[in-house]
N, CA and C atoms as an extended XYZ file, in Angstrom:
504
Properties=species:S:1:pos:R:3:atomname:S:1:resname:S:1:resid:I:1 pbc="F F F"
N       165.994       60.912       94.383 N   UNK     1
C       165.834       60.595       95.764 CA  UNK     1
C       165.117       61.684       96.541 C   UNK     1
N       165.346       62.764       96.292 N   UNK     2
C       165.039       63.699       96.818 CA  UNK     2
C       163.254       63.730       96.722 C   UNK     2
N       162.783       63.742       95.758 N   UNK     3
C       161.155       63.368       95.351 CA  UNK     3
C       160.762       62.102       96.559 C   UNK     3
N       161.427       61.246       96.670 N   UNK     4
C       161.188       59.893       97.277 CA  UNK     4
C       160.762       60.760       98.514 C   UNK     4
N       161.807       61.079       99.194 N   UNK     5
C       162.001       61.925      100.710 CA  UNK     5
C       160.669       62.669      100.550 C   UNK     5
N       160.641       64.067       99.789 N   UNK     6
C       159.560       64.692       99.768 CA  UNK     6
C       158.013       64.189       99.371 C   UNK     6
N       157.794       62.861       98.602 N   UNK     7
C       156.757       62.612       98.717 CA  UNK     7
C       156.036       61.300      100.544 C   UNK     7
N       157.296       60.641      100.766 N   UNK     8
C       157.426       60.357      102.024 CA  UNK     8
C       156.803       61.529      102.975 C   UNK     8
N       157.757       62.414      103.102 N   UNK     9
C       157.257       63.583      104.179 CA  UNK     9
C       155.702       64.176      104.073 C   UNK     9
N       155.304       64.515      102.511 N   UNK    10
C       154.199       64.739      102.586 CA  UNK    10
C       153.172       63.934      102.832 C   UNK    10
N       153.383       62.313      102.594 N   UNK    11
C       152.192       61.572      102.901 CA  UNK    11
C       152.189       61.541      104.173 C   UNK    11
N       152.856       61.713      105.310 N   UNK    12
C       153.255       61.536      106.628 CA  UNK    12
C       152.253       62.818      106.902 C   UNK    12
N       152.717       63.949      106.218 N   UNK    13
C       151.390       64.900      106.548 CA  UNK    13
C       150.027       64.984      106.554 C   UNK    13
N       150.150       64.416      104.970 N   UNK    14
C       148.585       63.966      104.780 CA  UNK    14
C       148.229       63.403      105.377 C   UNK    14
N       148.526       62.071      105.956 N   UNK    15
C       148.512       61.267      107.363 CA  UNK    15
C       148.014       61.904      108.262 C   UNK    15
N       148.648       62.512      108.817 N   UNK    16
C       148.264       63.553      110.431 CA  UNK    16
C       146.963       64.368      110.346 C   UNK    16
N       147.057       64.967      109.269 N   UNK    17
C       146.018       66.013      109.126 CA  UNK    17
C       145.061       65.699      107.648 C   UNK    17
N       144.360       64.308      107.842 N   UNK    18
C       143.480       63.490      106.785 CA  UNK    18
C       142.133       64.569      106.978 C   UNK    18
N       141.595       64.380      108.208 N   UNK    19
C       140.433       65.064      108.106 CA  UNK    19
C       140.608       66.477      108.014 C   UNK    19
N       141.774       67.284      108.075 N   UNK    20
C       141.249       68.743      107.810 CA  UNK    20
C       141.811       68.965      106.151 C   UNK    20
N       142.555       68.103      105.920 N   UNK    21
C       142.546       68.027      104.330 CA  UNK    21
C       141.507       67.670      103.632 C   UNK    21
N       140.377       67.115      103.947 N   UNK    22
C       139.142       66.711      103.476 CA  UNK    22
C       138.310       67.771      103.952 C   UNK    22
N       137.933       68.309      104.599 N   UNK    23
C       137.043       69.270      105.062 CA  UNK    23
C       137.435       70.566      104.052 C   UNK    23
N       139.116       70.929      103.700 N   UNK    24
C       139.296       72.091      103.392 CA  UNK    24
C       138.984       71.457      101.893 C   UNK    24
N       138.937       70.437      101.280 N   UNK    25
C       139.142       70.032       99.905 CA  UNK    25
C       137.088       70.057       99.696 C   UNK    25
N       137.150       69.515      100.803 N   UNK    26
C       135.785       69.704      100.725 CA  UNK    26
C       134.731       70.769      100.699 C   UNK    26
N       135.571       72.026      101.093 N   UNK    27
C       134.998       73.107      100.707 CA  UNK    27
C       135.373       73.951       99.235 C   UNK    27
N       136.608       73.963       99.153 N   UNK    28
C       136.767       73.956       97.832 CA  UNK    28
C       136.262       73.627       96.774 C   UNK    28
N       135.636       72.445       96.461 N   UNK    29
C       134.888       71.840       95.791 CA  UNK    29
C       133.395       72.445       95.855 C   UNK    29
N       132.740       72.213       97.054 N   UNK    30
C       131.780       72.968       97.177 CA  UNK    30
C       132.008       75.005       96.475 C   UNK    30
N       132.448       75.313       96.586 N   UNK    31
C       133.182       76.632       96.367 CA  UNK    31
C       133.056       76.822       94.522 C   UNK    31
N       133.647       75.726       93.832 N   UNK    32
C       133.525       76.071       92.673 CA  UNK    32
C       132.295       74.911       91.956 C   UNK    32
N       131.208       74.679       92.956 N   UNK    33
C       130.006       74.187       91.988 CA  UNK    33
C       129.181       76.370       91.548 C   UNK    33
N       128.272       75.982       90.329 N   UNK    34
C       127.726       77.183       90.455 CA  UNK    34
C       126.758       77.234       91.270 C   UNK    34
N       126.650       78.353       91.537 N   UNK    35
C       125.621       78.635       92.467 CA  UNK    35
C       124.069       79.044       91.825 C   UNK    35
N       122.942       78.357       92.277 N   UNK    36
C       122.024       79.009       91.843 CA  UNK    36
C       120.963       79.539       92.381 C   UNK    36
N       121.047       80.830       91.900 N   UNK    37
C       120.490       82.018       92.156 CA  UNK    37
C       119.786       82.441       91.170 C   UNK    37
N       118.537       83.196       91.755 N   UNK    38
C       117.619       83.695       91.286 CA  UNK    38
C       117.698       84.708       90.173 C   UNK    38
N       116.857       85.248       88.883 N   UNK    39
C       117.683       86.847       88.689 CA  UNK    39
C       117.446       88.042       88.970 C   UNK    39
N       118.112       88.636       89.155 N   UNK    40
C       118.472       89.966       90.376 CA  UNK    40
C       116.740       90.546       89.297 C   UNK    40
N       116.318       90.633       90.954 N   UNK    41
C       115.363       91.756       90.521 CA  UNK    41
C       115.788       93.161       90.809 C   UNK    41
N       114.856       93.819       90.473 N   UNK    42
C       115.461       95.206       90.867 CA  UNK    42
C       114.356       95.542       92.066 C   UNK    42
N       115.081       95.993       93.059 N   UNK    43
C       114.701       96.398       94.483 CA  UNK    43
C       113.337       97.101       94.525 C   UNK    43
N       112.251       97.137       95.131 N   UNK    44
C       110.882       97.725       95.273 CA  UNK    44
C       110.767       98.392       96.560 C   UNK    44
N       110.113       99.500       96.096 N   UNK    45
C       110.083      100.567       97.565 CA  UNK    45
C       108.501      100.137       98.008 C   UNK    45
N       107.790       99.577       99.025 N   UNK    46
C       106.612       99.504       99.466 CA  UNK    46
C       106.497      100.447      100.527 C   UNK    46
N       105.412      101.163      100.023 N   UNK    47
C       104.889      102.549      100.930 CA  UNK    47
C       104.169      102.143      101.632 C   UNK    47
N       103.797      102.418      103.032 N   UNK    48
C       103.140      102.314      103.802 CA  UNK    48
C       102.060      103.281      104.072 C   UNK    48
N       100.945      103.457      103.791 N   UNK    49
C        99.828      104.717      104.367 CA  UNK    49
C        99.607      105.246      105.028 C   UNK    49
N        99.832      106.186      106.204 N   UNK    50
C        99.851      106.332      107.132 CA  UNK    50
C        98.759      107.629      107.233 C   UNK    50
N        97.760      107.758      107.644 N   UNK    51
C        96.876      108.436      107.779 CA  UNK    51
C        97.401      109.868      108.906 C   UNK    51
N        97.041      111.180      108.365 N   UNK    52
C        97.342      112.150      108.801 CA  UNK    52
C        96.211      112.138      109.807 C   UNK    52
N        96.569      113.325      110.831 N   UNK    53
C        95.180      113.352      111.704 CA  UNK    53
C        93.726      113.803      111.043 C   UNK    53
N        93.798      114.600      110.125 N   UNK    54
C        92.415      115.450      109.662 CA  UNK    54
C        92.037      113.898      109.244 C   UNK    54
N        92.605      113.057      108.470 N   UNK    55
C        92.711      112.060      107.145 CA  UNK    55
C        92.243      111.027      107.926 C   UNK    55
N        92.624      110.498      109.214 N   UNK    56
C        92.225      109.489      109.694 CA  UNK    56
C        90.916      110.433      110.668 C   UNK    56
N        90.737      111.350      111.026 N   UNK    57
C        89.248      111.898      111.447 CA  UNK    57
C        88.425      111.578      110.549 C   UNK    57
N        88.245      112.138      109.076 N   UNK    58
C        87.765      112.197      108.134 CA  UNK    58
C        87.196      110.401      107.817 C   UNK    58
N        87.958      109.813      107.948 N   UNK    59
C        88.095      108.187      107.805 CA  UNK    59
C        87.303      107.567      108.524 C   UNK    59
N        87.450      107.665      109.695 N   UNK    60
C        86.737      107.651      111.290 CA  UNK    60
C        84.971      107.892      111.386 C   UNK    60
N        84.574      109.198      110.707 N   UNK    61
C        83.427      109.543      110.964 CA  UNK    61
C        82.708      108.822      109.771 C   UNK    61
N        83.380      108.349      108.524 N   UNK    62
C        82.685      107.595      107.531 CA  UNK    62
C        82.105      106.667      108.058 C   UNK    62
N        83.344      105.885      108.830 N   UNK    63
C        83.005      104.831      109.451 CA  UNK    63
C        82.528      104.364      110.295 C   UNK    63
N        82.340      105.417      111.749 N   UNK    64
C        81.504      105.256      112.394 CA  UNK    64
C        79.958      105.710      112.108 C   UNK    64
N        79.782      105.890      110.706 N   UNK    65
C        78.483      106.910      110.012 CA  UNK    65
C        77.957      105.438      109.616 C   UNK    65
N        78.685      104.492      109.836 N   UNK    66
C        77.975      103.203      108.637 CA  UNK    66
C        77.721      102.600      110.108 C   UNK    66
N        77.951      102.557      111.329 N   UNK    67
C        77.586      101.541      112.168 CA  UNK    67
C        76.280      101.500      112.802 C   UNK    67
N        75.991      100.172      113.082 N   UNK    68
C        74.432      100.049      113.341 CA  UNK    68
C        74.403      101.041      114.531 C   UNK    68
N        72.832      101.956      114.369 N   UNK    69
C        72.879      102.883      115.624 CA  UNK    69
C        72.857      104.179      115.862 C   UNK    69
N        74.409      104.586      115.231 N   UNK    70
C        75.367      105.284      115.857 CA  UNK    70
C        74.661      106.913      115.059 C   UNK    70
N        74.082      106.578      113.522 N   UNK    71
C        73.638      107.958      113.546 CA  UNK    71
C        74.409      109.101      112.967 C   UNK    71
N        74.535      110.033      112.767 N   UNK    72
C        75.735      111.102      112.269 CA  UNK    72
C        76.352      111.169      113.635 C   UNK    72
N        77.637      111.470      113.115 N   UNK    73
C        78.629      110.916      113.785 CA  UNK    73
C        79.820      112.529      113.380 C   UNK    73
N        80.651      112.982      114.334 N   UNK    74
C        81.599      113.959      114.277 CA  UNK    74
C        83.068      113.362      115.571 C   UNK    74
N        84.213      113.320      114.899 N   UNK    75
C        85.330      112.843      115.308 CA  UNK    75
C        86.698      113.982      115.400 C   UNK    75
N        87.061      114.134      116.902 N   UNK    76
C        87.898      115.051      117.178 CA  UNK    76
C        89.057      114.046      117.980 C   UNK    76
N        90.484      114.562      117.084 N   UNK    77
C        91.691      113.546      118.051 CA  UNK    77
C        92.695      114.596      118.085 C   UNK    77
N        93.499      114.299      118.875 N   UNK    78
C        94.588      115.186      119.429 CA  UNK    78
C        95.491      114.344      119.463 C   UNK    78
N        96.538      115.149      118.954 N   UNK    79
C        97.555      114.686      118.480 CA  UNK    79
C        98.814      115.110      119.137 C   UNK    79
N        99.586      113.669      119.693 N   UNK    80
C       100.831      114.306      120.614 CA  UNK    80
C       101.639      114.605      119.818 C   UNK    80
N       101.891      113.951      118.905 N   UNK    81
C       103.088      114.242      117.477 CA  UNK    81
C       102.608      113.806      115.978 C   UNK    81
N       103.150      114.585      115.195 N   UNK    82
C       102.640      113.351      113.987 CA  UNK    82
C       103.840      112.312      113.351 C   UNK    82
N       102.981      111.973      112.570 N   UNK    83
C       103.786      110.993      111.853 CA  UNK    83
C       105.355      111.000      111.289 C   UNK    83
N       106.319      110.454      111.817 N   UNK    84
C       107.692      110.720      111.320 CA  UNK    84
C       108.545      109.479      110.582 C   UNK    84
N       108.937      110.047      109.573 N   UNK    85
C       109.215      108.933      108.233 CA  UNK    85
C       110.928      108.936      108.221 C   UNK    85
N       112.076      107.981      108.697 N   UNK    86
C       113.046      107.575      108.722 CA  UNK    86
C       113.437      107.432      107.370 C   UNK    86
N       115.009      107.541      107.007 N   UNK    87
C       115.376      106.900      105.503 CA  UNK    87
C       116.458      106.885      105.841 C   UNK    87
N       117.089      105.774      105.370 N   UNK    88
C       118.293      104.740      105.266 CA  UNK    88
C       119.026      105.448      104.970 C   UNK    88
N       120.538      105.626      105.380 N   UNK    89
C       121.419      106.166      105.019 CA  UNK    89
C       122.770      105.842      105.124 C   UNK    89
N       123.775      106.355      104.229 N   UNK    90
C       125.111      105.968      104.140 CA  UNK    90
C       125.593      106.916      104.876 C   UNK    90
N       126.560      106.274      105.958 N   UNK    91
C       127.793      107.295      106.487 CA  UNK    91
C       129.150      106.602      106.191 C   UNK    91
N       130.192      107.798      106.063 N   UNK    92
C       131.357      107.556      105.689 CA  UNK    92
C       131.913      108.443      106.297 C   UNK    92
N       132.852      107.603      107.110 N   UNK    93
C       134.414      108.591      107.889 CA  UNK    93
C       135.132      108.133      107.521 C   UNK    93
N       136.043      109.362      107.614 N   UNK    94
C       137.552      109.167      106.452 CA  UNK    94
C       137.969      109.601      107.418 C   UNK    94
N       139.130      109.266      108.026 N   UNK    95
C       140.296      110.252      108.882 CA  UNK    95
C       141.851      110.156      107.932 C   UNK    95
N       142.290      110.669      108.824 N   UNK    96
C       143.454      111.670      107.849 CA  UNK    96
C       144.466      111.687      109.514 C   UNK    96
N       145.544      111.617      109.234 N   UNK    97
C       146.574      111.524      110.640 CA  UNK    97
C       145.982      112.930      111.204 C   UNK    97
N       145.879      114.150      110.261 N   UNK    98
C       145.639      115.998      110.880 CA  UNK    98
C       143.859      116.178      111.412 C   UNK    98
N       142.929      115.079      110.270 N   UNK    99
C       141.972      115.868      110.431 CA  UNK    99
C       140.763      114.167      110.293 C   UNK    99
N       139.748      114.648      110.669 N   UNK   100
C       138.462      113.110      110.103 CA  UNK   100
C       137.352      114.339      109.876 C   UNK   100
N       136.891      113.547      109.043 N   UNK   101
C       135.351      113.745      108.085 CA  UNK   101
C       134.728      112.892      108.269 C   UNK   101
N       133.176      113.458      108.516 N   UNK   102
C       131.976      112.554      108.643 CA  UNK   102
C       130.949      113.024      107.725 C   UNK   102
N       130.852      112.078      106.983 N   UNK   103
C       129.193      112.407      105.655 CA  UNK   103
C       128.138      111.402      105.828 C   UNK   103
N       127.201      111.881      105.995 N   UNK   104
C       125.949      111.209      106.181 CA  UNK   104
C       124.969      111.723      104.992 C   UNK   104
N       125.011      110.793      103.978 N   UNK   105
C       123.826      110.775      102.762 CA  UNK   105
C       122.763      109.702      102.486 C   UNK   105
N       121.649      109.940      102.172 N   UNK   106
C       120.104      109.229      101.655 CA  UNK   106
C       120.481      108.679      101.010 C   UNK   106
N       120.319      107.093      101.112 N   UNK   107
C       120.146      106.310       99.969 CA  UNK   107
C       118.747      106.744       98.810 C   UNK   107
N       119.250      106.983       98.145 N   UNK   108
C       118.330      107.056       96.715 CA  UNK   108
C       118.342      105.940       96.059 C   UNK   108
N       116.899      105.509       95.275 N   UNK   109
C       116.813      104.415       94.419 CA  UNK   109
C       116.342      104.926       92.983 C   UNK   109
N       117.354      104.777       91.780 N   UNK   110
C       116.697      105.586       90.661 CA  UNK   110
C       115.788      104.416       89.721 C   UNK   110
N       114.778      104.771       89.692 N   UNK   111
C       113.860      103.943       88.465 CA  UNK   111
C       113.817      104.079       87.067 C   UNK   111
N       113.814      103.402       86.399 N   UNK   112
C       113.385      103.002       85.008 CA  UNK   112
C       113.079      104.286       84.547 C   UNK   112
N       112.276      105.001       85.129 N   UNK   113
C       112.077      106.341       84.351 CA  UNK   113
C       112.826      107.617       84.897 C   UNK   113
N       113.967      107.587       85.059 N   UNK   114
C       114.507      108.412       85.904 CA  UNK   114
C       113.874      109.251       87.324 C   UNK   114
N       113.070      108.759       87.999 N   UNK   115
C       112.897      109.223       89.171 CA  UNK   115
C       113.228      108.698       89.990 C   UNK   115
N       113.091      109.300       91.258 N   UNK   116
C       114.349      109.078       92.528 CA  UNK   116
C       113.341      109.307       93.350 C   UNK   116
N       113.822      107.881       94.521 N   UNK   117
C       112.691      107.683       95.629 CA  UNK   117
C       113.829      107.479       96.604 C   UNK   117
N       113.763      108.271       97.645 N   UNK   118
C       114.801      107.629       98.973 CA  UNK   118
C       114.289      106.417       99.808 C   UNK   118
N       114.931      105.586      100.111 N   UNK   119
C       114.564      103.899      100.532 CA  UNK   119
C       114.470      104.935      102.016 C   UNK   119
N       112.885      104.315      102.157 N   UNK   120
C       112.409      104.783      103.995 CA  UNK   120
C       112.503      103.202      104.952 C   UNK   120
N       113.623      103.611      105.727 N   UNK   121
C       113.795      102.785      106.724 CA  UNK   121
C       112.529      102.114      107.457 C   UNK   121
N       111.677      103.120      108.297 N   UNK   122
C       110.542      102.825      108.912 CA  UNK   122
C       109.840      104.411      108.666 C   UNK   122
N       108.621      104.154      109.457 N   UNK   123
C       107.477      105.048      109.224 CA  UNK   123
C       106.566      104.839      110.806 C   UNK   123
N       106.852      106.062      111.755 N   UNK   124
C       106.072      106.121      112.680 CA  UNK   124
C       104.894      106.909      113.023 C   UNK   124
N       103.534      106.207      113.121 N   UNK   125
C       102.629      106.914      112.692 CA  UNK   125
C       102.489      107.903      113.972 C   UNK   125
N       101.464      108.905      113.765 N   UNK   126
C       101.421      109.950      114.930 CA  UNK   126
C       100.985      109.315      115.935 C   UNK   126
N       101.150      109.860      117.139 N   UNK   127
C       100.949      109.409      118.418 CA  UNK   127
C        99.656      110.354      118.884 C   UNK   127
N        98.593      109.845      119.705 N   UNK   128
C        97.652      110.699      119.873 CA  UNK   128
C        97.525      110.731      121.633 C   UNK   128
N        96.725      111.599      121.715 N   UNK   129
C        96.375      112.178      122.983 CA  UNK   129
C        94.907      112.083      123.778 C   UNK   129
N        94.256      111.930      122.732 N   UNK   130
C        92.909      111.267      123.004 CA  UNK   130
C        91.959      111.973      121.828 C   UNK   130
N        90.694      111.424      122.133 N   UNK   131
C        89.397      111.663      121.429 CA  UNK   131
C        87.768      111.907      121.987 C   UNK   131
N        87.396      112.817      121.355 N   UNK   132
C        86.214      113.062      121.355 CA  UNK   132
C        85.366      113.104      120.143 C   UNK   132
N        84.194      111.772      120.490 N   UNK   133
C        83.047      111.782      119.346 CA  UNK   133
C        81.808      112.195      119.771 C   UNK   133
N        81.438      112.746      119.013 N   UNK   134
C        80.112      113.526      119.230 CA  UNK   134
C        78.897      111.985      117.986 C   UNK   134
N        78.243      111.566      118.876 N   UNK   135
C        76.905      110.787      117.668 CA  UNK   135
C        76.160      110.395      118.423 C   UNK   135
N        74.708      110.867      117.143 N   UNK   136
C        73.549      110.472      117.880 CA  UNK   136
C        73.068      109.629      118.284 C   UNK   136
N        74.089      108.278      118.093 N   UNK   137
C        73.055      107.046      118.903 CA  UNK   137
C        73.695      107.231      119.993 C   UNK   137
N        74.619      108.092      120.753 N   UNK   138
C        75.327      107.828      122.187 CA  UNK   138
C        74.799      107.411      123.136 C   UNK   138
N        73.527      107.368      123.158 N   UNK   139
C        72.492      107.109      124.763 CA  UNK   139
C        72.316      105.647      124.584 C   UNK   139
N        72.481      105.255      123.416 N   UNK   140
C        72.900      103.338      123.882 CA  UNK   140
C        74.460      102.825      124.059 C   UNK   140
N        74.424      102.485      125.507 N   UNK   141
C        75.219      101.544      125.691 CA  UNK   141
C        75.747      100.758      124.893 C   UNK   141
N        75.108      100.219      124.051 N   UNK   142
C        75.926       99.412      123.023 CA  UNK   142
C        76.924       99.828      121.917 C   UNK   142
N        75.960      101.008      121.525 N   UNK   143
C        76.432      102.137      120.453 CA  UNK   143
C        78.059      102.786      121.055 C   UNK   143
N        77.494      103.169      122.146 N   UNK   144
C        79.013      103.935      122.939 CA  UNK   144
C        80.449      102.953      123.181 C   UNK   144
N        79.722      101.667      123.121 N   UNK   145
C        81.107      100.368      123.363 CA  UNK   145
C        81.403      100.320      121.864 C   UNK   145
N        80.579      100.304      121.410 N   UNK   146
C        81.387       99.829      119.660 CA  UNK   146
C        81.935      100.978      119.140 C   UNK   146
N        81.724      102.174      119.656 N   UNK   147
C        82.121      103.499      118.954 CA  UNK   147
C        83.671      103.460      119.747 C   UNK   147
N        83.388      103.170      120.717 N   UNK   148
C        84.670      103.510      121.914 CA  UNK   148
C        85.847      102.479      121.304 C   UNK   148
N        85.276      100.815      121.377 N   UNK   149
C        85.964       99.846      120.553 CA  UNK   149
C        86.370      100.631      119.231 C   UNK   149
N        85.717      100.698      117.939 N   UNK   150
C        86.615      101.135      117.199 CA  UNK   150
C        87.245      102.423      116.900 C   UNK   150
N        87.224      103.254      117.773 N   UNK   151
C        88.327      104.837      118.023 CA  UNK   151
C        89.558      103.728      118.596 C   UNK   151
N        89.347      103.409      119.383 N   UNK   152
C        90.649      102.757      119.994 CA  UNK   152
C        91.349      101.229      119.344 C   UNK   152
N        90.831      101.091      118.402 N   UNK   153
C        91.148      100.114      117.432 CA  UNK   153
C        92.231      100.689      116.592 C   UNK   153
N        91.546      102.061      115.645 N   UNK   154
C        91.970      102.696      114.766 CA  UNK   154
C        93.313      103.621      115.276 C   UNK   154
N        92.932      103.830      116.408 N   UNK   155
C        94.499      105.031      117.004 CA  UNK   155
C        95.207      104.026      117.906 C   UNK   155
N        94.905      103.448      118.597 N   UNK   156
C        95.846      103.042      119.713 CA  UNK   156
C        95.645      103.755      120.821 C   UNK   156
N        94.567      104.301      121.307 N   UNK   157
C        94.485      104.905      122.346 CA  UNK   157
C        93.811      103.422      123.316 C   UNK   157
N        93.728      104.097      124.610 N   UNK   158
C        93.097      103.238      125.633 CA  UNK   158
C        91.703      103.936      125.948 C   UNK   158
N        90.988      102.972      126.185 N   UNK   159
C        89.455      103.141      126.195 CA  UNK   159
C        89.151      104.571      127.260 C   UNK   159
N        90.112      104.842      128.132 N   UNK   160
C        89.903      105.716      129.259 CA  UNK   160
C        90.075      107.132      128.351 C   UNK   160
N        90.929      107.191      127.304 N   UNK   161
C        91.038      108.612      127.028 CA  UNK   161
C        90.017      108.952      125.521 C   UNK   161
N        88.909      107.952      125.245 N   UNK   162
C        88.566      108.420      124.361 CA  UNK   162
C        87.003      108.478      125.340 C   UNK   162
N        85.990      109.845      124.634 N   UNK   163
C        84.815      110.265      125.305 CA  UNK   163
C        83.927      109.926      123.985 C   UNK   163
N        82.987      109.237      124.256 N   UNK   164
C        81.453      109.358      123.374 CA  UNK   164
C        80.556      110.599      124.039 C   UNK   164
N        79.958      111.106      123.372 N   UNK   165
C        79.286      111.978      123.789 CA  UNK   165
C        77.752      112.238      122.948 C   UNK   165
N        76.708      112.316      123.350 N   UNK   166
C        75.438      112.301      122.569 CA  UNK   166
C        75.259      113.837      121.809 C   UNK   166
N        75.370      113.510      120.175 N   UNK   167
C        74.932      114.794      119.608 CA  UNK   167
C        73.720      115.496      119.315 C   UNK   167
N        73.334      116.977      119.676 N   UNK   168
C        72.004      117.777      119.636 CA  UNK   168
C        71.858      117.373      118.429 C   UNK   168
């Protein structure tokens, strides 16, 4: 009798609460299909280039050396800061009822051949201050907009702080 009673009471439950017994059964189920997933690659560090100031001068005068016009060409930039490279890191505080500890360590990634690369968060390239180009096609107008256009392409400066200037 007692079974009778208790399966009574429980259908009375099941009753009341049909749909969240289906939703929870329904996740369950979902829960133990397998899942499919890809196979684990192993994580890739992509470097970003970031041109030093001499490196992107150097870069600069190649390139303004190839444009229609422009002639030999010499590239001077000033630099408010340089380039500063972030990396990911683990912190861990532990406290203790007397005392807490704080550690802050580099994630490292070890490769296949035992070398160790720290995973770089971001990468901010230098910030500049302006420019001065010295080239001999400067006395055309046209020459001085496309020179001016790409200095301020390549840095991020605004057209006001970079100078063309005609070279002897």
């Amino acid at each position: 009798m007692e079974w009778v009673e208790a399966g009574n009471r429980a259908a009375a439950v099941l009753k009341k609460y049909r749909w969240a017994a289906a939703v929870l059964l329904a996740g369950l189920v979902l829960m133990s299909l397998p899942e499919m997933k890809q196979p684990r690659q192993e994580p890739t560090i992509t470097q970003q280039e970031h041109c030093s100031g001499e490196d992107l001068q150097t870069a600069l005068e190649t390139l303004l050396t190839q444009m229609d016009g422009a002639g030999k060409v010499k590239v001077l930039l000033s630099q408010a800061s340089g380039g500063r490279t972030y990396y990911q890191t683990d912190e861990n505080l532990s406290r203790r009822t007397d005392s807490s500890e704080h550690r802050t360590e580099t994630v490292i990634l070890s490769g296949s051949d035992r070398s160790q690369t720290p995973v770089v968060q971001r990468v901010d390239p230098p910030t500049y201050l302006g420019a001065v180009i010295l080239c001999q096609g400067a006395d055309s107008p046209k020459v001085r907009l496309a020179v001016v256009d790409a200095v301020a392409t390549a840095t991020g400066l605004t057209t006001d702080k970079i100078s063309v200037w005609k070279m002897k």
